[in-house]
N, C-alpha and C positions, 0 to 999 in steps of 0.2 A: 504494500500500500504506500502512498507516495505521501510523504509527509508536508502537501502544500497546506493542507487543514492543519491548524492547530491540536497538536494533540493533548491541549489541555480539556476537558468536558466543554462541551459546547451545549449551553442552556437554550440559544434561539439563535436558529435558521438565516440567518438574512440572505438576502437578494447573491449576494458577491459570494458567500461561501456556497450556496446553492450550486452559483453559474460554477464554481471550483468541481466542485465533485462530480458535476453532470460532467464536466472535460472532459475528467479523468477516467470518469466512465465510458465518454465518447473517443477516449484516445486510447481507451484500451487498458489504461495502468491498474483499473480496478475492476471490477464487476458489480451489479446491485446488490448480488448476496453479500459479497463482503463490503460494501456501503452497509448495508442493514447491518448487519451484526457489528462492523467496529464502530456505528454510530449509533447503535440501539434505535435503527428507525425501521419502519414495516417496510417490505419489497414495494410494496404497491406505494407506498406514500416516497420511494424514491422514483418508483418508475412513472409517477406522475411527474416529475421534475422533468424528469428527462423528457416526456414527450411533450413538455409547454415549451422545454429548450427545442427542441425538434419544429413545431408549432411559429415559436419565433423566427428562426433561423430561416424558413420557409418566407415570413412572411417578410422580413429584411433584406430577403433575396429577390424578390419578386418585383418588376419594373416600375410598381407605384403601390409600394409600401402602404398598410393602412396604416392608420395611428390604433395603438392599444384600443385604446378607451373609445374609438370610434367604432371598433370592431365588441367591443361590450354592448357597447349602446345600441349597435346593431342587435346584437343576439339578445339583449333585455325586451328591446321593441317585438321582435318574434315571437320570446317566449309571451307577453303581455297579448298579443294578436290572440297566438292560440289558445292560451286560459280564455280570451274573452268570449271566442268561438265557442268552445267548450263549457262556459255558464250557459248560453243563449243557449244550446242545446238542450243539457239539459237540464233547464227553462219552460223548453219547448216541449220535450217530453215530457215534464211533471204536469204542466197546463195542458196536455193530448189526453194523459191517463188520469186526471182529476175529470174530463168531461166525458170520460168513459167509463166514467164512474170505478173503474180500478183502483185498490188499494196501492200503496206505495211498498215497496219491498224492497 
């Protein structure tokens, strides 16, 4: 394991040690298993690192970069669309089956 992390206990994550260890994962010096175990973190909560570093790197490379937070904004507006789809429906069902006199279940 490549000693760029601090090997004194690391209580919080930030941004800069994150992008460290996705590297070195990306560059091979380490692996997730041994991220998880010599940082006491879950597989899965490193290999979500990795795939926002993936995620970014894609989107930094791409001929007209979005901004972060304009691609949040986007996917907030989406998700907000379809909840609202999804009340009027069913909306629309409960007010179908109240005049069909059907119980709810």
């Amino acid at each position: 394991m490549s000693t760029t992390i601090v090997d004194e206990e690391i209580k919080r994550w930030t941004a800069k040690r994150k992008a460290v260890l996705v590297t070195e994962i990306l560059q091979g010096k380490t692996t997730v298993s041994e991220a998880s175990r010599n940082y006491d973190l879950t597989p899965a909560e490193v290999e979500e690192w990795v795939d926002q570093a993936r995620k970014g790197m894609e989107n930094a490379l791409k001929a007209k970069p979005q901004d972060i937070r304009e691609q949040y904004e986007r996917q907030l507006r989406d998700l907000q669309e379809a909840y609202g789809e999804a009340m009027l429906e069913l909306r629309a069902r409960k007010k179908f089956q109240s005049l069909l006199g059907e119980d709810e279940t």
